[in-house]
N, C-alpha and C positions, 0 to 999 in steps of 0.2 A: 237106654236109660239116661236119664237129666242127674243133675248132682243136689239134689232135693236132701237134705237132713234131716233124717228124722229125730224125732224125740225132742224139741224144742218148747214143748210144755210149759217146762220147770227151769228155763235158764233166764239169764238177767234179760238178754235183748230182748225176747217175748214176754217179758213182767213191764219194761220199759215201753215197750213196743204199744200194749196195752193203754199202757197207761197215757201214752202221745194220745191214740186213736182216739181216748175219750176225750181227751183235753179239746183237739181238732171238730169232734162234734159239736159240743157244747157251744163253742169260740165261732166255727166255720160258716154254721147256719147255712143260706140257700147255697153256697159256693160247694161244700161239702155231698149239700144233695143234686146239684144238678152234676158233681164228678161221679157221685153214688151211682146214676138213672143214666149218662151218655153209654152209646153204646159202642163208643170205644172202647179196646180195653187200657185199663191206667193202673200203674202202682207209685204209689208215693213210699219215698226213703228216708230216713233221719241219717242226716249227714253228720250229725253231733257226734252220732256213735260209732264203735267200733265194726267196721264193718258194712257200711252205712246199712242198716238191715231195711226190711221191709215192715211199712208201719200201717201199711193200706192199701187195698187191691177194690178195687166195684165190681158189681156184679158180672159185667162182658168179662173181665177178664179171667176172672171163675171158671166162665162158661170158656174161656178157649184153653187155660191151662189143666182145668179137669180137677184143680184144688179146690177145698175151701177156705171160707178165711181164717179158721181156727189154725190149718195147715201152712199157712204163708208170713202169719205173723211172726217177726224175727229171721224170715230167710233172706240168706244173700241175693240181691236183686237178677245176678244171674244164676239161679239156680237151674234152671233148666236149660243149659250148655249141656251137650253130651257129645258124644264121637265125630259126630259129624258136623259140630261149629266149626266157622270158621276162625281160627286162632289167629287172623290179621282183623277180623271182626271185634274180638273180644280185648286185642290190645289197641285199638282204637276207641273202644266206652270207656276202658280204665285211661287211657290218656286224658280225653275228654273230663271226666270227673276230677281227676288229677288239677285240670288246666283248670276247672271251674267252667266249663263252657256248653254250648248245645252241641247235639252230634245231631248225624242221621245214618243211619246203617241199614244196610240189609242182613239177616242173621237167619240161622237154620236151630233153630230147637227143641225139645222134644216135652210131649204132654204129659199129664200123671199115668196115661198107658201105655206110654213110650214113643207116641205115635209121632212122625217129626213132621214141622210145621215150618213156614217161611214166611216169616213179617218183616216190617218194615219199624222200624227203634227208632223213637223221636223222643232222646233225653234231654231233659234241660234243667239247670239249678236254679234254686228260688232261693233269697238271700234275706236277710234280716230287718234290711234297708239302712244297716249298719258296714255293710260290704259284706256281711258274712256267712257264707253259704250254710242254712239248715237243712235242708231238703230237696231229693230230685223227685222230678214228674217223668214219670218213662210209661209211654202211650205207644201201643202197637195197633198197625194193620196187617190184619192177613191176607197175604198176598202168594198164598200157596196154587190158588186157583192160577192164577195168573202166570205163578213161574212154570207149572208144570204145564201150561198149555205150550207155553216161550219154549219149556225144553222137546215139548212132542213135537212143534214147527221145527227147531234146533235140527233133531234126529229125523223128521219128515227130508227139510231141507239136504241133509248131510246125506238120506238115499238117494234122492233124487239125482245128488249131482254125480252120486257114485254113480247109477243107474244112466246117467247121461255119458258119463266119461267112458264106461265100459262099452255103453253105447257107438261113442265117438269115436273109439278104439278098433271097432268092426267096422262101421263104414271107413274110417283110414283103410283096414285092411282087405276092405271088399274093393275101396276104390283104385289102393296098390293096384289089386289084382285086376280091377277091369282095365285102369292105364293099361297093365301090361298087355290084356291079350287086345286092346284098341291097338297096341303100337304091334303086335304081330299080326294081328289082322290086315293093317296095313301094309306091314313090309311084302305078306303074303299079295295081298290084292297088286301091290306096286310090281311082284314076280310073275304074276297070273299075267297081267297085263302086256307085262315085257314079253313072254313067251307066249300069248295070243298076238302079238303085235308081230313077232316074229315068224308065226306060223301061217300069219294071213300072206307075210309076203315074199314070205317064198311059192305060199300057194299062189300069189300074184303073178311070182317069176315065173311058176312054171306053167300058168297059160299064156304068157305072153312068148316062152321059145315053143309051146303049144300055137300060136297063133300066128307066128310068123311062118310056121310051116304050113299054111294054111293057101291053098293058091286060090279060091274064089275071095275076093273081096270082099261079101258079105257074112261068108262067116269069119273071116279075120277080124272084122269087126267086131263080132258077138262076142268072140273071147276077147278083146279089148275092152269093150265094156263090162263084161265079168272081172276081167282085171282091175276097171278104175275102181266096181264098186266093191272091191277087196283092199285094195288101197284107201278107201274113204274109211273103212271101218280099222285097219290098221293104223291110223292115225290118230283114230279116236283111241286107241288101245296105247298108243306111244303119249300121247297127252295125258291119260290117267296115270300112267308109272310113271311121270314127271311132275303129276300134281301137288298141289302141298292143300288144296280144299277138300280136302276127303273124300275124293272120287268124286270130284264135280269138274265139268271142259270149262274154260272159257270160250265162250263161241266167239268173240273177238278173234282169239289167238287162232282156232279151229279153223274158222272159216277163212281168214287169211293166209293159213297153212294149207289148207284146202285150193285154194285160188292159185296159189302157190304152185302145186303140184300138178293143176289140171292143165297150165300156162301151156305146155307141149302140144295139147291135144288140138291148138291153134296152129300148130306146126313154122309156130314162128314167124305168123303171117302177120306181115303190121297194120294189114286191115280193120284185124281184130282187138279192142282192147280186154282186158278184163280187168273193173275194179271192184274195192269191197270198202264199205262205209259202214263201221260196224260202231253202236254205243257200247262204252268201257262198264264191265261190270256186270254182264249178261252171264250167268253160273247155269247149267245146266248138268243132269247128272247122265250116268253113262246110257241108262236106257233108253233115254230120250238124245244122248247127239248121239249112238251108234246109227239109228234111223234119220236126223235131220243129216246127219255129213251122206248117204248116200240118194238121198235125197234132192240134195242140192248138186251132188256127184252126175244125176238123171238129168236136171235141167240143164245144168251150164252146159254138159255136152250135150243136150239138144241146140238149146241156143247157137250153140257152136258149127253143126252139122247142117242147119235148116236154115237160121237166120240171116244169115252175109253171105246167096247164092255168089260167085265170083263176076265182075268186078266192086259187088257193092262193099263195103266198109262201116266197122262203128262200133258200137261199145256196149259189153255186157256186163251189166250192176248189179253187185250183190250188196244186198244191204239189211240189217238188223236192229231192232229197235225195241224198248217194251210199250208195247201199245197200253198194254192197264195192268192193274196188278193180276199176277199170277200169267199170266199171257206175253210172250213174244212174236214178235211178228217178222217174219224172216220174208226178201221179196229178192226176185230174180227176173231180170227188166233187162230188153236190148232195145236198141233201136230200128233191129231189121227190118225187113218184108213183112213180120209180123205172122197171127195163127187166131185159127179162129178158137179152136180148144184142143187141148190135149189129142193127142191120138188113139180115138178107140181101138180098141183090141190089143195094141201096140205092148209088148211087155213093158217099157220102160211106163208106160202110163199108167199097167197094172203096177207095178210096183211100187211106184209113186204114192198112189191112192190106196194101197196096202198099209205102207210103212207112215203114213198120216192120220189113218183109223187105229194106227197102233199104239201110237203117242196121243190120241184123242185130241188130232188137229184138225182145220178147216183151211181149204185150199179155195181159189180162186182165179179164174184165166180173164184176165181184161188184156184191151189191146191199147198203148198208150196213147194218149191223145198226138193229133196229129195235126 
């Protein structure tokens, strides 16, 4: 409820009030009617009096306060203040009045059915032309449409960010948890590795004291080659546990490690060179170097065995490059006696051409220009 008085009938401010109104018609002419007919709402006050009461309201404002004008004649201009005005609202109009000046405010008030409403108060004093204030003009917009859309955005807004925050709060907590099991998964992987790395070579070891017991020559050999290609795949296994790209080789490093290790199988012959010319920055994951390292482990010891019959000499090149995107091109070149193609039937050929279909590679036997 608003602070509305009743019974105002019969008291002086409403006999006086009156008696302005008619004075103002008479005197006012078009000025009177066009405040009559705008469809803003307006109340004019007599400042003369106590109270400065109300001496005139037009028809909008009728229609927004739910009075008539039989009802508003003599009331306090805020009479429809109720619970839920704002009290920094209402002591800023009585300032305002006080000072003699215009205000502008936003205020919450309530109708003749109590119903509350939020306009926009544009007071201002009208003076004698003598300095001396007679009367305010106090013109309302309603602007309840407006605020309550502002407060459903307000409280829209205010779920939302709950709803995001609560949101943000679960992927924090799902991405805790995935770090953590990415960083066990790792450690795991980096352990797998270490102990396949470990287990390829001992199983290396033990066809090599398997091989040396061996009195024909060519199967000593067979287990040497079982051996190196346990080795090439043990290496790829000791480069994963020491990786820091998430289970990917660098074939730089690989394959020079690789070159590295097979250096013996020359038996220290300085006929033989073996080099490796590799571009920085070739990543590859473990599916694809477990099959290039034995791979490459097939050819260099063929090159080795077939190419430099004794007393000839010269040099076996390994080299890697990326030929176009998504593709590496890995090449293994001497300058021996030369071949015309692989070895049919030969195991290392089968395997070769296994473990190339396996990585979805394409192989090629040219003989270098000469």
């Amino acid at each position: 409820m608003n602070e509305f008085q009743e019974n105002k009938a019969d008291t002086p401010e409403r006999t006086v009030a009156e008696r302005h109104i008619e004075a103002v018609r008479q005197q006012g002419g078009l000025f009177v009617e066009a405040v009559r007919r705008t469809r803003m709402p307006m109340l004019v006050t007599d400042a003369t009096l106590p109270g400065n009461p109300i001496v005139f309201a037009n028809g909008a404002f009728l229609d927004l306060s739910g009075y008539s004008m039989d009802e508003l004649l003599g009331q306090d201009p805020h009479f429809m203040n109720g619970a839920g005005t704002d009290p920094e609202a209402i002591r800023r109009y009585e300032v305002a009045i006080l000072e003699e000046r215009d205000e502008t405010l936003e205020i919450l008030q309530y109708r003749k059915d109590g119903t509350p409403f939020r306009a926009m108060l544009f007071a201002s004093p009208v003076d004698d032309g003598q300095g001396t204030v007679t009367n305010h003009f106090l013109s309302y917009l309603d602007i309840t449409r407006r605020y309550d859309a502002e407060e459903d955005l307000r409280a829209l807004t205010l779920e939302l960010e709950a709803r995001v925050a609560a949101r943000t709060r679960e992927l924090e907590a799902l991405n805790t948890r995935l770090s953590a099991l990415v960083t066990e998964r790792e450690m795991l992987l980096v352990e797998v590795n270490h102990r396949a790395k470990n287990s390829l070579a001992i199983a290396a070891s033990l066809l090599a004291i398997q091989g040396r017991r061996q009195r024909d020559p060519a199967v000593r050999a067979l287990f040497e080659e079982a051996q190196d290609r346990l080795n090439a795949m043990a290496r790829v296994h000791d480069l994963l546990s020491k990786s820091e790209k998430a289970q990917r080789v660098d074939v730089s490093v690989y394959v020079a490690d690789l070159c590295g290790a097979l250096r013996p199988i020359t038996e220290n012959d300085d006929r033989i060179r073996l080099e490796a010319v590799m571009e920085d920055g070739i990543l590859v994951d473990a599916d694809t170097a477990v099959p290039l390292g034995i791979v490459l482990t097939e050819l260099i010891t063929n090159a080795v065995k077939y190419a430099f019959p004794a007393p000839r000499s010269g040099t076996i090149l390994v080299q890697a490059r990326r030929c176009q995107p998504g593709w590496i091109e890995l090449v293994v070149q001497d300058d021996g006696i030369g071949m015309s193609s692989l070895r049919q039937g030969s195991l290392g050929y089968g395997l070769v051409r296994s473990l190339i279909q396996q990585i979805r590679g394409r192989s090629t036997c040219a003989a270098m220009p000469g």
